[in-house]
C-alpha positions in Angstrom: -24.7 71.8 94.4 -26.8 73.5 91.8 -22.9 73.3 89.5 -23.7 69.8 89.9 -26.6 69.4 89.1 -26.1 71.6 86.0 -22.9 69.3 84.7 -25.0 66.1 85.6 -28.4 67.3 83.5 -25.6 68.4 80.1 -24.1 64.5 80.7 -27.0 62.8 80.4 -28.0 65.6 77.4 -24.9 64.9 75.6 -24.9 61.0 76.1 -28.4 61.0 74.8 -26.7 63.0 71.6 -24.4 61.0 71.2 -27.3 58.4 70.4 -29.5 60.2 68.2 -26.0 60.5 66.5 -24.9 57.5 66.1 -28.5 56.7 64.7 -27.3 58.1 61.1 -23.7 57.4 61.2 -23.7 53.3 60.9 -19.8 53.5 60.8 -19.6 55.1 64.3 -18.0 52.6 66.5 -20.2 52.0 69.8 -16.6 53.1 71.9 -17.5 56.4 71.3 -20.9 56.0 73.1 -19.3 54.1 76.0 -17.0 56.3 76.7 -19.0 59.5 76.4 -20.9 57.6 79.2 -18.5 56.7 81.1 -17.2 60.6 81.4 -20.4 61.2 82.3 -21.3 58.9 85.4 -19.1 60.4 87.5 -20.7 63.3 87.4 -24.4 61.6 87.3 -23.4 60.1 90.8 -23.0 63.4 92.3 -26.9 64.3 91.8 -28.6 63.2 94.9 -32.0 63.9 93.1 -34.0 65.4 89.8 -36.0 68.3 90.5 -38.5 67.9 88.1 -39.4 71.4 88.7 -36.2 72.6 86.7 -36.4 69.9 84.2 -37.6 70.9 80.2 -40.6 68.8 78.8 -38.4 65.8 77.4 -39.9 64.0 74.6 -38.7 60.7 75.7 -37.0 59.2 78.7 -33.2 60.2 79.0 -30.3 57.2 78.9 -30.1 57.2 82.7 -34.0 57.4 83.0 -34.6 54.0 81.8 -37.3 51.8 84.0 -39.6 49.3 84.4 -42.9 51.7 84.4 -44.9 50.7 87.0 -42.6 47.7 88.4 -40.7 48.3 91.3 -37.1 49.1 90.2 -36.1 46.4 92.7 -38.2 43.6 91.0 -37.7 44.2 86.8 -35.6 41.7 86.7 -37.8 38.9 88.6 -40.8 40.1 86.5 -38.9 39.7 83.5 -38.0 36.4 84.7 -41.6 35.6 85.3 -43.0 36.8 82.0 -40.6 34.8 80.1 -41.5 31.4 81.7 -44.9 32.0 80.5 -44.0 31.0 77.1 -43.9 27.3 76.2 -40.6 26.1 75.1 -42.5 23.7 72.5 -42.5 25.2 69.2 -45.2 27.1 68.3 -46.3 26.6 72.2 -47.3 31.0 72.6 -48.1 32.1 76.3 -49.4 28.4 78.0 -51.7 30.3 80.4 -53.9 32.1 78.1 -56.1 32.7 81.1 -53.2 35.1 82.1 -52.9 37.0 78.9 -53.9 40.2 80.1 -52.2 40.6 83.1 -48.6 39.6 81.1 -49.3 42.2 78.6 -49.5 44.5 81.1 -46.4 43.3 82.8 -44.9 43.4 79.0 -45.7 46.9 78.2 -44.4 47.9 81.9 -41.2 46.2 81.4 -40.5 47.8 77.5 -42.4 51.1 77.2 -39.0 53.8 78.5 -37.3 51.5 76.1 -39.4 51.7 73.3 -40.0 55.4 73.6 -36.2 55.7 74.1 -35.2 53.6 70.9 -37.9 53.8 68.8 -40.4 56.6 69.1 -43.7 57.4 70.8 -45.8 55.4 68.2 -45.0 51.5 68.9 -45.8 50.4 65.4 -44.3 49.9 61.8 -45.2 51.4 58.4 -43.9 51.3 55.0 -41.5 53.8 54.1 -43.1 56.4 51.4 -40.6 57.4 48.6 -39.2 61.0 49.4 -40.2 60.6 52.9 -39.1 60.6 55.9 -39.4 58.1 58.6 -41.9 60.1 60.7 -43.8 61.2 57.7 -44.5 58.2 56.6 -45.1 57.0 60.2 -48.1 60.2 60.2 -49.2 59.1 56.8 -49.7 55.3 58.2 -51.5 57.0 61.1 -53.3 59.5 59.2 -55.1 56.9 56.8 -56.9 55.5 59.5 -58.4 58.8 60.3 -59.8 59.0 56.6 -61.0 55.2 56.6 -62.7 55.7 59.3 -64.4 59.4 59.0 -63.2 60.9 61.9 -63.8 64.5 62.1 -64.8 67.6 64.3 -67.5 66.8 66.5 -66.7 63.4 66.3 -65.3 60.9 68.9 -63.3 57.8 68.3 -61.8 54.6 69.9 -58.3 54.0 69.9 -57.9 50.5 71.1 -55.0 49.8 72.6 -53.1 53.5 72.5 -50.0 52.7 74.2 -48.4 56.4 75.1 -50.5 58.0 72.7 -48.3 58.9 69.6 -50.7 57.7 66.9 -53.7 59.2 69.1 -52.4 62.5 68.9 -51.4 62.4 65.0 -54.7 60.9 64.0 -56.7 64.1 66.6 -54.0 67.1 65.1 -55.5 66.0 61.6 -58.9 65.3 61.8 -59.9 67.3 64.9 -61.9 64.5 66.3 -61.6 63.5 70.0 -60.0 60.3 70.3 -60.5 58.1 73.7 -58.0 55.9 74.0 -57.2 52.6 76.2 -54.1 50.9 77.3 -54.4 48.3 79.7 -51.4 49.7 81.4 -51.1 52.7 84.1 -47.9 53.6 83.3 -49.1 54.9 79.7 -51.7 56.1 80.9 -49.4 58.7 82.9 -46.8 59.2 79.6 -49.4 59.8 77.3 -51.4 62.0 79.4 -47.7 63.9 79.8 -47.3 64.4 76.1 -50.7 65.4 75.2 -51.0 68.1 77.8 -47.3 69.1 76.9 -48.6 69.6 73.0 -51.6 71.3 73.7 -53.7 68.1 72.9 -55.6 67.4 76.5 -58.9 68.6 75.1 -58.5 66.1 72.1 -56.6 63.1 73.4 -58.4 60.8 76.3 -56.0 58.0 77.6 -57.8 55.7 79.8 -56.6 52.5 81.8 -58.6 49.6 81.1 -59.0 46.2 79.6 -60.2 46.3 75.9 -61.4 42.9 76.8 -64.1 44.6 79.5 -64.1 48.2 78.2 -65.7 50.7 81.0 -67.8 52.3 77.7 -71.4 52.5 77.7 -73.2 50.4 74.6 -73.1 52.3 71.0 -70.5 55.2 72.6 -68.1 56.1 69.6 -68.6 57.0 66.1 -65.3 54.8 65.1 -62.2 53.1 66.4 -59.1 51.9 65.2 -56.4 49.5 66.4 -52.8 49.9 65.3 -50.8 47.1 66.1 -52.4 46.0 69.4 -55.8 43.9 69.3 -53.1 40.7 68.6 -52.2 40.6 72.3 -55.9 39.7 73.0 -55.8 35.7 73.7 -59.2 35.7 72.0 -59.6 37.8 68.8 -62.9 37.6 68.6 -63.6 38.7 72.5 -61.7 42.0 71.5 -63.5 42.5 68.3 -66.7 41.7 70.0 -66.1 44.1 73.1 -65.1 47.0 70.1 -68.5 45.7 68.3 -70.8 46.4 71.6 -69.2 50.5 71.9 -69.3 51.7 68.5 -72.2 53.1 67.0 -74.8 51.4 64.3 -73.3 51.8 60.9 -69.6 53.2 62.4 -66.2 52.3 61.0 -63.2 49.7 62.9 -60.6 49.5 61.2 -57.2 47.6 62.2 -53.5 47.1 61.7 -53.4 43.1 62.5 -50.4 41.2 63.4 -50.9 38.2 61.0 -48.9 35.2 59.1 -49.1 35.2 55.9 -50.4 32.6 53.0 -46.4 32.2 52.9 -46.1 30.9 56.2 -46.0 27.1 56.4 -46.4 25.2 60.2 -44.0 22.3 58.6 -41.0 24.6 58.4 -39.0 25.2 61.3 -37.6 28.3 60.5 -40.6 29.5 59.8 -42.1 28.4 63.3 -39.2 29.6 64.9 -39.6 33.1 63.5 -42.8 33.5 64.4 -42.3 32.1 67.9 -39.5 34.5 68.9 -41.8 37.6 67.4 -44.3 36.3 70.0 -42.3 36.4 72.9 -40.6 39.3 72.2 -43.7 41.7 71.7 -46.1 40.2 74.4 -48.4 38.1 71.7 -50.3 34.6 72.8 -49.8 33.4 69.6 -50.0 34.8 65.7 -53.0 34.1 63.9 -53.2 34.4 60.2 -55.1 37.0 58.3 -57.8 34.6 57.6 -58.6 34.0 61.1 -58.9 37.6 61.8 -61.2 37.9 59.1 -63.6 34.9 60.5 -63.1 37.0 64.1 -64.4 40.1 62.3 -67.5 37.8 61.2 -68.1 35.8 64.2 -68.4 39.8 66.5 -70.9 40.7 63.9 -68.9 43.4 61.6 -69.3 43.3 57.8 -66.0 43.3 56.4 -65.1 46.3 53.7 -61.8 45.2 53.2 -59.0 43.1 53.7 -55.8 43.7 52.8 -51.8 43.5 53.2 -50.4 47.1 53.7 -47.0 45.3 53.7 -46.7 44.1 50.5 -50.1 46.5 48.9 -48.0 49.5 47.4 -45.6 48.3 44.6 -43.4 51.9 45.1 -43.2 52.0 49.3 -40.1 50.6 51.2 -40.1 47.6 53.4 -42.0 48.0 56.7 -39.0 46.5 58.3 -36.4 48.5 56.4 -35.7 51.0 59.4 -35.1 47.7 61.7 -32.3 46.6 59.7 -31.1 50.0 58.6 -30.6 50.2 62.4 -28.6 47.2 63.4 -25.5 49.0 64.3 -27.6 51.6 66.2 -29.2 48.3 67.9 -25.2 47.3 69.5 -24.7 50.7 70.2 -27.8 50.9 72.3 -26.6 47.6 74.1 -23.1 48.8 75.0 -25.0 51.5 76.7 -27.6 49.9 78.3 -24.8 46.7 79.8 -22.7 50.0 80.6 -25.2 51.6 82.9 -26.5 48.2 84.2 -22.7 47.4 84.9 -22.6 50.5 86.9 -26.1 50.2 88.5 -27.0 53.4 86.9 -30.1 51.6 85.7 -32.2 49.1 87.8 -31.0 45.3 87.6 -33.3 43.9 84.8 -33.5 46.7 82.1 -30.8 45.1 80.4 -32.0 41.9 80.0 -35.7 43.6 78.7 -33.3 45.7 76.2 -31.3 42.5 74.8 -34.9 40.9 74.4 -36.2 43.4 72.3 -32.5 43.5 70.5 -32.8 40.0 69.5 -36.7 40.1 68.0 -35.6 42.9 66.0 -33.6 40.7 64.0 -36.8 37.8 64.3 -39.1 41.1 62.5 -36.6 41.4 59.8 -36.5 37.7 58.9 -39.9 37.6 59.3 -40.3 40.6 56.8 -38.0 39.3 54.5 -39.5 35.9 54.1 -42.9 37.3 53.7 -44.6 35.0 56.4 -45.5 37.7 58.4 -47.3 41.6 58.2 -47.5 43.8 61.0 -50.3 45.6 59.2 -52.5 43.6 57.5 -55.6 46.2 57.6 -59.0 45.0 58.1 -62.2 47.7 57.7 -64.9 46.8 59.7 -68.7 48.1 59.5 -71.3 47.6 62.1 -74.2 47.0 60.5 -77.5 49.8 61.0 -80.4 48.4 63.0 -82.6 50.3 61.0 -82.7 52.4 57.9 -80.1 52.5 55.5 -79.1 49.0 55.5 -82.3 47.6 55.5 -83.5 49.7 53.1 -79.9 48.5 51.0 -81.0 45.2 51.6 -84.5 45.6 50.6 -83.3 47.6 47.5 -80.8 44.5 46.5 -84.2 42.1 47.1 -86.3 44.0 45.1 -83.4 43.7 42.5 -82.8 40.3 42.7 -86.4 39.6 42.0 -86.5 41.7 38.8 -83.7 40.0 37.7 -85.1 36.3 38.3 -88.6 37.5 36.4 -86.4 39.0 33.5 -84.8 36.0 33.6 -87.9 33.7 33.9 -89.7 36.3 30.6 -86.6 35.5 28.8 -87.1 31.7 29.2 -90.7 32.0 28.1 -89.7 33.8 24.7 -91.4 36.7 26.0 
């Protein structure tokens, strides 16, 4: 059996090749793909079971590996079912239980997270692509910056809110040497991100923990900073998350955020610019958008003092589009579908997963349009300050006081003719 086993383990290998292939060569007709898998299932049939003892650290789920997470394989495709009737099929309508919000993220990242790693990468987010760089080198510099914003180094421990399977947490510790503590509200990441960081030598670093960032299980004033790349806009309140980050970080520490947002472009009066937006909601596990203003006031209603505000999308006059790689990989998109419908057609992957892929498909095209209208940023960054209880800005404040009244008496002397 073990010649089995061998000839199953090189199919799956060379079908996940053919993939990564495919990727760069936008000519390559998806037949190829489908029929390297279909010389290959025979063979996958054969293997009664993985022995995970035997099997190399794999950086991402294989082709034939795709699940649900934590679903039962037998019910993805009724929780898929269920988590799309929770969005309203009025326009601009979002999730209509917003009472449920958490528990259909969850259910959201459990249904897409083999697929994302497998697609996409372990970092779920966008960034703008850096001239003479790479994708992943200008996905590290995007991580990176947060890092610097937020003063993250050795002996210091951060937040990272919302860490999916930790791809960002483990950039942002390799480069600052900070400990980063992260939170996903889903187990299943938990598991995968604990996975890569011990298979990277970044345990000691890198802290995944399952929890709801609306009810963090922190103690009061426990981190010197936190971040939050692409994930505080599946909150149904913004200003619950930014309160709850508010309570755990230190007097005078740093949040800063990549925020989901519409733009001043968008306009509620045009359809297709509702109907963008509404599709990028369902198809990424968001109540609804809100615009960058409103994430400022949410900023200001937690208590933060906002440093800065600004559109990383549109910011850098030299960087590619955030969405560029999206639409570079359209072909690579049909591919991926001929091979997920193949292996769903020959239940090599549970009932479900190919529905969740076609989902994720489809809003692909919605972030594109979206990008190329300019009504909505995946990374409009906010910097956030927690204000000192004592010392330094007081003593600011007093200082700016003490100012202000030299200037009104200068200003008062002046009047007099003195």
């Amino acid at each position: 059996m073990e010649h089995v086993d061998r000839l199953s383990r090189a199919s799956q290998d060379a079908f996940d090749r053919v993939s990564e292939y495919c990727k760069d060569k936008p000519a390559t007709s998806a037949a190829i793909a489908v029929a390297a898998l279909t010389v290959s299932c025979a063979a996958w049939n054969l293997l009664p079971s993985r022995n995970s003892s035997s099997q190399r650290y794999k950086q991402k789920p294989g082709t034939f590996e795709l699940s649900g997470g934590n679903i039962d394989s037998r019910q993805i495709k009724t929780e898929f079912e269920g988590y799309s009737k929770s969005y309203g099929s009025e326009a601009g309508a979002g999730i209509t239980d917003r009472s449920n919000t958490s528990e259909l993220v969850d259910k959201f990242y459990s249904l897409v997270t083999d697929i994302y790693e497998w697609g996409w990468g372990q970092s779920f987010h966008f960034s703008p692509l850096l001239p003479g760089k790479s994708v992943r080198e200008s996905e590290a510099a995007h991580e990176a910056r947060l890092a610097a914003i937020i003063g993250l180094r050795p002996g210091k421990n951060c937040l990272d809110v919302g860490c999916g399977v930790g791809g960002p947490m483990r950039t942002i510790a390799a480069t600052s040497g900070g400990i980063v503590t992260g939170i996903t509200i889903n187990d299943y990441q938990v598991s995968r991100a604990e996975m890569h960081n011990k298979n990277m030598g970044l345990q000691d670093l890198c802290r995944p923990t399952q929890g709801d960032f609306l009810h963090m299980p922190f103690g009061d004033g426990t981190f010197d900073g936190a971040y939050a790349i692409e994930a505080t806009c599946h909150a149904a309140k913004l200003s619950e998350v930014y309160s709850e980050i508010y309570r755990v970080l230190k007097p005078g520490a740093i949040f800063a955020s990549y925020e989901w947002v519409s733009t001043a472009k968008y306009n509620g009066s045009n359809k297709d610019h509702v109907r963008i937006i509404d599709e990028i909601n369902f198809g990424n596990g968001l109540p609804e958008m809100r615009t960058y203003k409103q994430a400022e006031e949410a900023g200001a209603m937690a208590g933060f003092e906002m440093l800065e505000s600004i559109d990383l999308a549109t910011a850098s006059p030299v960087a590619g589009p955030w969405y560029g790689r999206l639409k570079r990989s359209r072909t690579q998109h049909h591919i991926n579908q001929a091979m997920v419908s193949t292996t769903s057609f020959l239940r090599l992957c549970p009932a479900g997963v190919k529905e969740v892929h076609h989902m994720l498909v489809n809003v692909a095209k919605s972030l594109v349009d979206g990008g190329e209208a300019g009504v909505f940023s995946p990374m409009h960054l906010l910097v956030f300050k927690k204000p000192m209880e004592n010392g330094a800005d007081k003593a600011s404040d007093k200082a700016s006081q003490g100012a202000q009244k030299v200037s009104q008496t200068a200003t008062k002397a002046t009047a007099n003719g003195k």
